[in-house]
C-alpha distance (Angstrom), angle and dihedral (degrees) to the residues before:
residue distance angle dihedral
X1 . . .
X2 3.77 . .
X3 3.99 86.3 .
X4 3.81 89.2 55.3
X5 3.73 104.3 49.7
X6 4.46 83.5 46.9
X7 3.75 89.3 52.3
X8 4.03 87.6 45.6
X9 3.85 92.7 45.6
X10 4.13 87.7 53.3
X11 3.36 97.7 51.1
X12 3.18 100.2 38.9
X13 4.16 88.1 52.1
X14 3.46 78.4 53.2
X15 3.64 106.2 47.4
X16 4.22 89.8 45.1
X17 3.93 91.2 51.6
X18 4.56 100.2 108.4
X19 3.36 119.7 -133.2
X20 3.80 128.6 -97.1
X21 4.00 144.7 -145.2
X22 3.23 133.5 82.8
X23 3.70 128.0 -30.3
X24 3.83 120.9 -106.7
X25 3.69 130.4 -105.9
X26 4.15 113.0 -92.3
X27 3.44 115.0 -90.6
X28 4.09 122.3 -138.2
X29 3.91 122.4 -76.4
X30 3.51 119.3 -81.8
X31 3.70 130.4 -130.9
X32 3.93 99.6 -77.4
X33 3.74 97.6 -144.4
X34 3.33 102.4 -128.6
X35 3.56 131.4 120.1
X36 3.84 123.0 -106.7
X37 4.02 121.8 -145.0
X38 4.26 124.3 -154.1
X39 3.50 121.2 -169.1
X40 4.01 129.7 175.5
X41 3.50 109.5 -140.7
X42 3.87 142.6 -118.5
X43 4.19 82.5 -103.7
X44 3.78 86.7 52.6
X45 3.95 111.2 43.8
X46 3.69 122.5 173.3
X47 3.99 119.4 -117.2
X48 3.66 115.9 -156.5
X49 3.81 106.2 -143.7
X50 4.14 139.7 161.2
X51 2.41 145.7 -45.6
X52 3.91 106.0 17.7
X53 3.96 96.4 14.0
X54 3.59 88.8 -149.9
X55 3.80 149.2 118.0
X56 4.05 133.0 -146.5
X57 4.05 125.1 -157.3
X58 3.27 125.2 -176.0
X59 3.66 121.8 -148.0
X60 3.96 111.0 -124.8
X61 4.23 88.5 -126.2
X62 3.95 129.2 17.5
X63 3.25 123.9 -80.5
X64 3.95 119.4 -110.6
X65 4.21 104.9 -114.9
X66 3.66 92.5 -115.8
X67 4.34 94.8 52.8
X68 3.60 123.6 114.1
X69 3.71 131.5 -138.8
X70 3.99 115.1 -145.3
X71 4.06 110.8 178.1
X72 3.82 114.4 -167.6
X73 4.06 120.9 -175.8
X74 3.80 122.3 -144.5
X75 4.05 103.0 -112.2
X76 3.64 97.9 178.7
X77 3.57 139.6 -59.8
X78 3.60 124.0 -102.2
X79 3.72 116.1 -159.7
X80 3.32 93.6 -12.0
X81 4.27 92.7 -57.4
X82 3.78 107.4 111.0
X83 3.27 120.7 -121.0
X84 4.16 107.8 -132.8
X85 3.99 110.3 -171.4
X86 3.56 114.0 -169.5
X87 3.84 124.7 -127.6
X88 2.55 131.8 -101.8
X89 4.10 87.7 83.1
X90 3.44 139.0 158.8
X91 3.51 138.0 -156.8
X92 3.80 133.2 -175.0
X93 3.65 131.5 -173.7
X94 3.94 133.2 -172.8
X95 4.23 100.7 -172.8
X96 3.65 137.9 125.6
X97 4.16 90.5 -72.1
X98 4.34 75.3 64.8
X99 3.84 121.1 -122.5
X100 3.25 117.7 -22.7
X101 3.71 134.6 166.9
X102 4.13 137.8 -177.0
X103 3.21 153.1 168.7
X104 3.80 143.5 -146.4
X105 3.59 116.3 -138.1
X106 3.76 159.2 161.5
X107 3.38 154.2 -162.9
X108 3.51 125.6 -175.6
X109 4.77 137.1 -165.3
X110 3.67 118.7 -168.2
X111 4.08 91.8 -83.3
X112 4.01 99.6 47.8
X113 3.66 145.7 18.2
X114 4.39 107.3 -147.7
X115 3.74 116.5 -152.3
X116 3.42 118.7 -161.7
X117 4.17 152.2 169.6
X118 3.87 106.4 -132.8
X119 3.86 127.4 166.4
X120 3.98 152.0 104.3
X121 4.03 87.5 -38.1
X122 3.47 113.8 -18.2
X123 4.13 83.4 -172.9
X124 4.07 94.1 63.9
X125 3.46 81.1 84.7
X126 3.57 133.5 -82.5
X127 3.61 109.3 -139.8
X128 3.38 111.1 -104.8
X129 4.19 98.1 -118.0
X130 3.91 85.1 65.9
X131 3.74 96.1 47.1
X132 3.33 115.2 34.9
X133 3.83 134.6 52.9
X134 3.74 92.1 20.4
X135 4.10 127.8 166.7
X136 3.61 121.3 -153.1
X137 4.02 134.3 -160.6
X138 3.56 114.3 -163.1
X139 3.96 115.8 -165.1
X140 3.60 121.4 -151.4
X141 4.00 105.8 -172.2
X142 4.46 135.8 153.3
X143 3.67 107.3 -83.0
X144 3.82 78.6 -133.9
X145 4.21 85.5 62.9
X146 3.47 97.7 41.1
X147 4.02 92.9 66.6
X148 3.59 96.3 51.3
X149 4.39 88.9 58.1
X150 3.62 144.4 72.9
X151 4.07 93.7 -116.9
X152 3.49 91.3 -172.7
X153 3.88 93.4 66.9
X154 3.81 108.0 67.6
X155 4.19 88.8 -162.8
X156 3.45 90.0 55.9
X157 3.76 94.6 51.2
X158 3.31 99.5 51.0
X159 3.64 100.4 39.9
X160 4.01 90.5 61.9
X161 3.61 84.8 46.5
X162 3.58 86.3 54.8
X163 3.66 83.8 -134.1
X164 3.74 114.0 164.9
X165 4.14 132.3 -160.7
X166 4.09 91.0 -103.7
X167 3.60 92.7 53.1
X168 3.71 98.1 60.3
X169 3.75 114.9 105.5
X170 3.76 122.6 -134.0
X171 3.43 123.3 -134.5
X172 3.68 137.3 172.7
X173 4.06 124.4 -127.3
């Protein structure tokens, strides 16, 4: 027995020894993990128009499968805090123009992320607050992120992404 357990303590000194030589060259970067935010600026508002009342961005690289696209529009700002209200978002109206109801939405591939104004009759018009002069922020987070957040709240977002106002990319639509 005592011959054993010396043969298994040699091989196994043996077997737990690491390999040497020299260390290989560095590989490419990986994806970093963290999320990415677009936004067109002030200078470069969005108009809504016919017939397709939508807009197209494509990202500068392809997304990984597992990303996710949140899209937030600039409702107002309130003491000088914006106010970002995530799409999907729905508005409905019962005025002189008659009833009228749309929504802003998205939908988004690996290439592009497509806003656009869809509804009962997106023609009857849309007032003009909702459709023209718009700003966008597109979020590009890990699927693996985006279930661990409240995606409706843009703050919260892009505080866990640690994302800060200089970091944001602008981009024109």
């Amino acid at each position: 027995m005592k011959k054993i357990i010396t043969l298994l303590a040699i091989i196994g000194m043996f077997g737990f020894q690491g390999c040497t030589g020299p260390e290989g060259p560095p590989g490419q970067d990986g994806y970093n993990g963290v999320g990415t935010v677009y936004q067109n600026t002030s200078n470069n508002y969005y108009n809504f128009i016919g017939p397709n009342y939508s807009v197209t961005f494509n990202f500068p690289q392809q997304l990984i499968d597992s990303d996710v696209v949140l899209v937030y529009r600039l409702n107002a700002v309130v003491n000088g805090v914006p106010l970002w209200e995530f799409l999907p978002e729905t508005h409905y109206f019962d005025d002189d123009a008659g009833i009228r109801d749309f929504t802003f939405n998205y939908n988004f591939t690996r290439n592009y992320v497509k806003i656009f104004l869809e509804g009962y009759n997106v023609s009857n018009p849309v007032p003009d607050e909702y459709r023209l002069n718009q700003i966008f922020r597109i979020v590009v987070l890990p699927a693996d992120f985006a279930s661990s957040v409240n995606k409706t709240n843009y703050l919260d977002v892009v505080n866990k992404l640690n994302i800060k106002e200089s970091q944001i990319q602008e981009i024109k639509l």
